[in-house]
C-alpha positions as CSV (number, residue, x, y, z in Angstrom):
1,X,0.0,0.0,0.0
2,X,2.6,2.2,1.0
3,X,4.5,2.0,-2.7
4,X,1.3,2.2,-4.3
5,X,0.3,5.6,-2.5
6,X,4.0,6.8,-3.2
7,X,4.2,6.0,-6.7
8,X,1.0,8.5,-7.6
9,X,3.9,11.3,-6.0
10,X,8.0,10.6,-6.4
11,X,9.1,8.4,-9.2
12,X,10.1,5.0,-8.1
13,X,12.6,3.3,-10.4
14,X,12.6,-0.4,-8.3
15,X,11.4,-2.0,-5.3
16,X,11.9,-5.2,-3.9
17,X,10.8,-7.2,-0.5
18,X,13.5,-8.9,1.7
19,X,12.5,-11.4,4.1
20,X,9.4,-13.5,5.2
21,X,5.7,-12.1,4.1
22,X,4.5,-13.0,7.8
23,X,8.2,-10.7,9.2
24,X,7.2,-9.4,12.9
25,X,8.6,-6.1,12.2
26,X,9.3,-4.3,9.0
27,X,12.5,-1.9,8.4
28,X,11.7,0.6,5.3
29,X,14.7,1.6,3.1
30,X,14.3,4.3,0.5
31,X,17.2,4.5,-1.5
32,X,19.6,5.3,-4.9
33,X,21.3,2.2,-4.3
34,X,20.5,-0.5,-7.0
35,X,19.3,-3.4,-5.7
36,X,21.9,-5.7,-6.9
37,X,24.5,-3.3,-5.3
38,X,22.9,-3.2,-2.0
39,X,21.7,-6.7,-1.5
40,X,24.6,-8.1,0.3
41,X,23.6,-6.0,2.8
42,X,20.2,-6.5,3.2
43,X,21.2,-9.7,3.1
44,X,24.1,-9.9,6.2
45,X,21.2,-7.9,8.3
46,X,18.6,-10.7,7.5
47,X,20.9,-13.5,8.5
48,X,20.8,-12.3,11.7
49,X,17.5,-10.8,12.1
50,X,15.6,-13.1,10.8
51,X,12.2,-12.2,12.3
52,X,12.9,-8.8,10.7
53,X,12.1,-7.9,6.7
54,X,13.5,-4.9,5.0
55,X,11.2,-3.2,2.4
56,X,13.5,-1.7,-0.3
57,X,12.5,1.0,-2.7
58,X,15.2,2.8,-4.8
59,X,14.1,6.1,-6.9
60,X,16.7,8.8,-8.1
61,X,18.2,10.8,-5.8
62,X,15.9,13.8,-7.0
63,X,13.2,11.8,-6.5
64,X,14.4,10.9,-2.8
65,X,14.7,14.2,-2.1
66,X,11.1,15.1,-3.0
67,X,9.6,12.4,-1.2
68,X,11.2,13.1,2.0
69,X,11.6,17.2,2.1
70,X,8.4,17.8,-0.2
71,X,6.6,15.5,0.6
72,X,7.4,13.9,3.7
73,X,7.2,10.2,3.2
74,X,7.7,7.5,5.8
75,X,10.8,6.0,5.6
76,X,12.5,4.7,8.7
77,X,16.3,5.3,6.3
78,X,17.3,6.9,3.7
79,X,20.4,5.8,1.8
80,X,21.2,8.6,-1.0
81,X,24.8,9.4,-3.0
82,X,24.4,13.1,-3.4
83,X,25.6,14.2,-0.3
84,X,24.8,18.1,-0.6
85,X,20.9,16.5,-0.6
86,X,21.5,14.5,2.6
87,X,23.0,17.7,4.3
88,X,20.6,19.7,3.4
89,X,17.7,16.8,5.0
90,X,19.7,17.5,7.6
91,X,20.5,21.0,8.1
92,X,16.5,22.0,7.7
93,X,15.5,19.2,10.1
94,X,14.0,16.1,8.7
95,X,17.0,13.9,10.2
96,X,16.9,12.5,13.7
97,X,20.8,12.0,15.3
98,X,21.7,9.3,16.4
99,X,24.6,7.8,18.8
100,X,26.3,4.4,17.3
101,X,26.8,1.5,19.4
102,X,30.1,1.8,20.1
103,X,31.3,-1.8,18.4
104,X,32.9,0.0,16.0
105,X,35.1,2.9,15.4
106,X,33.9,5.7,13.1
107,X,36.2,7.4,11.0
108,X,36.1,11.0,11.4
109,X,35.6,12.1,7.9
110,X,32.4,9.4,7.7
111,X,29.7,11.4,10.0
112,X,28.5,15.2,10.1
113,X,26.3,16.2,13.1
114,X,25.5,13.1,14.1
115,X,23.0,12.8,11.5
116,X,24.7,12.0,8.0
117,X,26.7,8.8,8.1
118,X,28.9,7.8,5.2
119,X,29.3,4.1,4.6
120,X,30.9,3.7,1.5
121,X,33.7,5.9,-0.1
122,X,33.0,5.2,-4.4
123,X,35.2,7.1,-7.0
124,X,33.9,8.9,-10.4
125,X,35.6,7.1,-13.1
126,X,35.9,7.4,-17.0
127,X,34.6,3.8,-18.9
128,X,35.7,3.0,-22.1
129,X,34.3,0.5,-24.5
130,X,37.3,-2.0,-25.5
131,X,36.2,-1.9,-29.0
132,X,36.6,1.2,-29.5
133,X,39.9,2.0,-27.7
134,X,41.4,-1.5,-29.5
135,X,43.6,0.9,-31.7
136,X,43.8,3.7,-29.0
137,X,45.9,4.7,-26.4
138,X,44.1,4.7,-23.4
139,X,43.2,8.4,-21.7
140,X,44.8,8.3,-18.3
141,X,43.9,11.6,-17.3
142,X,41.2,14.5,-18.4
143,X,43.7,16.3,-20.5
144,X,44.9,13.2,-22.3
145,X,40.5,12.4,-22.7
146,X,40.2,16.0,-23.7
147,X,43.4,15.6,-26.7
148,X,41.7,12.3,-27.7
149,X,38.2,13.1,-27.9
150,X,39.4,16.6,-30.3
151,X,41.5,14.3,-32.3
152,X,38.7,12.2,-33.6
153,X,35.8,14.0,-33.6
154,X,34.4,11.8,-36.5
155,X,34.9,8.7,-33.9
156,X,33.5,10.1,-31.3
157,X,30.3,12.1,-32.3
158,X,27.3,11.0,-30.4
159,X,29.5,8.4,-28.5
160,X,30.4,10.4,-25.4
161,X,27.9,10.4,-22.5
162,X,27.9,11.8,-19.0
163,X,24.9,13.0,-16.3
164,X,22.1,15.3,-17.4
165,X,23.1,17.1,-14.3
166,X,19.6,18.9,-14.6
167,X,18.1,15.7,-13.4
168,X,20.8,14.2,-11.7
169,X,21.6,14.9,-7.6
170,X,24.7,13.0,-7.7
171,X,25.3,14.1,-11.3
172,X,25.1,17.4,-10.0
173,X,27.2,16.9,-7.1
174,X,29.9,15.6,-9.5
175,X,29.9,18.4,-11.4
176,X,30.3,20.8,-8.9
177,X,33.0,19.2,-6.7
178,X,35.1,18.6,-10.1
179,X,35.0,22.3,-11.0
180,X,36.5,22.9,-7.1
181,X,39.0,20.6,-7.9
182,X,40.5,22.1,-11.4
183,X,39.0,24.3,-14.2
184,X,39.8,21.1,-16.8
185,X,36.0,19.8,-16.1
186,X,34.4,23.2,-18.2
187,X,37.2,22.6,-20.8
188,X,36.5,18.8,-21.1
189,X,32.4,19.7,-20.8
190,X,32.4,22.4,-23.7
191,X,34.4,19.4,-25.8
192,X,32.1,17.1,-25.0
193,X,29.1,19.2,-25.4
194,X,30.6,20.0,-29.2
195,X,30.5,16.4,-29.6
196,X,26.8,16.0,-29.3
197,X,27.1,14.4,-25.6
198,X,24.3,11.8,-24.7
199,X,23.0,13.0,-21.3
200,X,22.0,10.4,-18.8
201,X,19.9,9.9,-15.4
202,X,22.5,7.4,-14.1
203,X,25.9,5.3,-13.8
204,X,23.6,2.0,-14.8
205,X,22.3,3.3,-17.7
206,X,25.5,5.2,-18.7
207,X,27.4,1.4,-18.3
208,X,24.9,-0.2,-20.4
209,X,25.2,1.9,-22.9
210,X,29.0,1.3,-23.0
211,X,28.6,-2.3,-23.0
212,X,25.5,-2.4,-25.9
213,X,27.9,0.0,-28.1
214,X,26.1,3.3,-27.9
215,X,28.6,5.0,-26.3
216,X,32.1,4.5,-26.3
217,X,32.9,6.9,-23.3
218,X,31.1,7.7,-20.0
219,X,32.2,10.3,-17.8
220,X,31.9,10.2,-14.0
221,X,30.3,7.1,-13.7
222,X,30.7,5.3,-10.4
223,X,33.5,3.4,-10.2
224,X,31.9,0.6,-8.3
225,X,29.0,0.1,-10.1
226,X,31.2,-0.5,-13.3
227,X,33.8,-3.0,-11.5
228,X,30.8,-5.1,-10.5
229,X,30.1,-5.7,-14.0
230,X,33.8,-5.3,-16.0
231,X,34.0,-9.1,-16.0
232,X,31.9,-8.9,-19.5
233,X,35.0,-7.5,-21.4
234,X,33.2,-5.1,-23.1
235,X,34.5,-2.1,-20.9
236,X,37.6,-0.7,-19.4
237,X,37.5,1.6,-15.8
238,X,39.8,4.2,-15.2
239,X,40.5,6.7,-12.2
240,X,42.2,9.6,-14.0
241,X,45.5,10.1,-12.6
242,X,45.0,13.8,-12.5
243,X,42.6,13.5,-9.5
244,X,40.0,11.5,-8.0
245,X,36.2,12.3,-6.8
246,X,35.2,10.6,-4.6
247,X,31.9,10.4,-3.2
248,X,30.8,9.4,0.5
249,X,27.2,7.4,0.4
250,X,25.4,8.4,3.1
251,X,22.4,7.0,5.1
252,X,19.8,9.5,7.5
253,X,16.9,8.4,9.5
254,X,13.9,11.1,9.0
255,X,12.4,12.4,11.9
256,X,9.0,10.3,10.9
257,X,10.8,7.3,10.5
258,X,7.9,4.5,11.3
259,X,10.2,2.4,13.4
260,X,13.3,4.0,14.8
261,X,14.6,1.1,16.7
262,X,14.4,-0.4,14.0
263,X,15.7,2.3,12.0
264,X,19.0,2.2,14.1
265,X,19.1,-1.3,14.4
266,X,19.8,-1.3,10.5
267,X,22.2,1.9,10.3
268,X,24.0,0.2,13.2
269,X,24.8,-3.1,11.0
270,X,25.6,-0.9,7.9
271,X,28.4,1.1,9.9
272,X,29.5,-2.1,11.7
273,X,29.7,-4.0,7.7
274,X,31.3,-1.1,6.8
275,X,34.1,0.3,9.2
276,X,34.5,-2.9,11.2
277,X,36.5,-1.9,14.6
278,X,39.0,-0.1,13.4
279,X,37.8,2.2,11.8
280,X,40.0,2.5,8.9
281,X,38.0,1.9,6.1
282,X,34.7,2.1,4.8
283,X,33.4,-0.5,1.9
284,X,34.7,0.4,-1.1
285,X,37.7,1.5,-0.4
286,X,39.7,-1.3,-1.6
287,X,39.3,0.1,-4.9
288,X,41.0,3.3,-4.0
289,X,44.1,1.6,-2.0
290,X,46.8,1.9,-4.9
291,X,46.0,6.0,-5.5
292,X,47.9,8.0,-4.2
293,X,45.8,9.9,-1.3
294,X,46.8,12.8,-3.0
295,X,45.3,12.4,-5.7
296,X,41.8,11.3,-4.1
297,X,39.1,14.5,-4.1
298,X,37.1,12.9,-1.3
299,X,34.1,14.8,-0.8
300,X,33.7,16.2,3.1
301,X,30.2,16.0,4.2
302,X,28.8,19.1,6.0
303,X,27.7,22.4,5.3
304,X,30.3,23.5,2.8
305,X,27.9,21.2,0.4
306,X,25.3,23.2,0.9
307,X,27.0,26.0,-1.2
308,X,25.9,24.7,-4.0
309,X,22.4,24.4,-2.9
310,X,22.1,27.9,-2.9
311,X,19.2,28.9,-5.8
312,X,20.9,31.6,-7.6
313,X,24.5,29.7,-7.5
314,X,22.5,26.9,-8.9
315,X,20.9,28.6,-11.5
316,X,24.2,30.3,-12.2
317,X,25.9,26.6,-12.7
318,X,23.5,24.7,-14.4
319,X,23.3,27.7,-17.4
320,X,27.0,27.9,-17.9
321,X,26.7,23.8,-18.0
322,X,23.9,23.8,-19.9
323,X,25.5,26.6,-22.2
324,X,28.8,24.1,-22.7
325,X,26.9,20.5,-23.1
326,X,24.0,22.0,-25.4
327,X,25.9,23.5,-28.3
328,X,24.2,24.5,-31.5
């Protein structure tokens, strides 16, 4: 009932049941996650829980915004990976804190205010189709994609895709972090853009079409979503040497969470899966131990991301991108 009343409201893009019909008590996850990429740990929680089923819904993370700050739906977590939107859940009170229970060690880059948790640290990356890039040197960083992609034009026409950061939250968070980092992203966007760029929603759809041959580059994908599916061959992942950004995916639990014990219960196994007790890592960093830390753009969570939040700075932003990716 309660997806069926939601999906009159915010667009749902999946939705699947964990656990036994007849569950005691019910722990409600709305999400950008994919399922396949969350599952696991759905899956650890059950195995110990099992009188306890999770109800998984996963919608953009626009569309997780809007159900939560417009629209005030009953979640007891939200799991999103634009950060700037899970701050900002935060700093205009729709997040309840909450005080982990102490098995594990939290690292101090992974919490803001008690309220935004970071459980995962997951990289933008370029992919490549291997048929393509069979006679090509491989870009290692945006400069060398920028000298490629201006070399071939004819090859690469209507074959480069990235975020429509207009619809995107993460896409838009990408965006914004990358032009803190270096002024190569408007450089590399007004290329792309004069290559007739296809603009996606998201990593998954971006991936597939690397692997069905629509594309044959994707910018600012994430990383993990495209190492959990490079075994097909089709594809190649890189980290651009120049630097990294790296996003922190965060969980909150809304103020009108249904069941908060529950609710904490669950964020309590997710920090515990994630940072162990140590303390040292979160999941997926094991696909950023060879960079140099240096070179990793790790996006702090906290109020600096509200900056771009701001309406006019917004507005500001998404002209001059649309002004570079929409060339006539």
């Amino acid at each position: 009932m309660l997806i069926a009343h939601c999906a009159a409201a915010f667009e749902i893009e999946d939705h699947r049941w964990f656990g036994a019909d007849n569950a005691s008590q019910t722990v409600t996850i709305l999400s950008t996650a994919d399922i396949r990429f969350f599952a696991p740990m759905i899956e650890s929680f059950l195995a110990t829980n099992p009188a306890v089923a999770v109800d998984y819904t996963v919608a953009s993370s626009t569309e997780v915004m809007r159900a939560i700050h417009a629209e005030r739906r009953p979640f007891d977590l939200v799991i999103s990976s634009a950060m700037d939107l899970q701050t900002k859940l935060a700093n205009d009170g729709f997040v309840q804190r909450h005080e982990p229970d102490g098995a594990h060690v939290m690292a101090d880059w992974a919490v803001w205010n008690d309220m935004v948790f970071a459980f995962t640290q997951e990289a933008a990356a370029i992919v490549l189709s291997n048929k393509v890039f069979e006679d090509l040197a491989v870009p290692r960083s945006r400069q060398e994609l920028i000298a490629l992609l201006r070399e071939n034009p004819d090859l690469f026409r209507g074959k480069v895709g990235t975020y429509d950061i207009r619809q995107s939250g993460l896409g838009y968070l990408f965006a914004t972090q990358d032009t803190r980092a270096s002024d190569t992203y408007w450089r590399l966007t007004e290329v792309m853009g004069g290559l007739d760029a296809k603009l996606y929603c998201c990593s998954s759809d971006m991936i597939d079409a690397v692997e069905d041959g629509t594309l044959a580059v994707a910018y600012n994908v994430l990383q993990s979503y495209a190492i959990n599916r490079q075994d097909t061959g089709r594809f190649t992942v890189v980290l651009p040497s120049d630097f990294s950004t790296v996003m922190l995916r965060s969980v909150v639990i809304p103020n009108n969470a249904p069941t908060v014990e529950m609710a904490r219960l669950f964020l309590d196994h997710m920090l515990g899966q994630a940072f162990g007790p140590t303390g040292n890592a979160a999941l997926g960093q094991s696909a950023l131990d060879q960079r140099n830390e240096a070179s990793l753009h790790r996006i702090r969570l906290g109020p600096g991301l509200l900056v771009f939040l701001d309406q006019l700075k917004k507005r500001a932003f998404l002209q001059e991108w649309t002004n570079a990716i929409l060339q006539p």
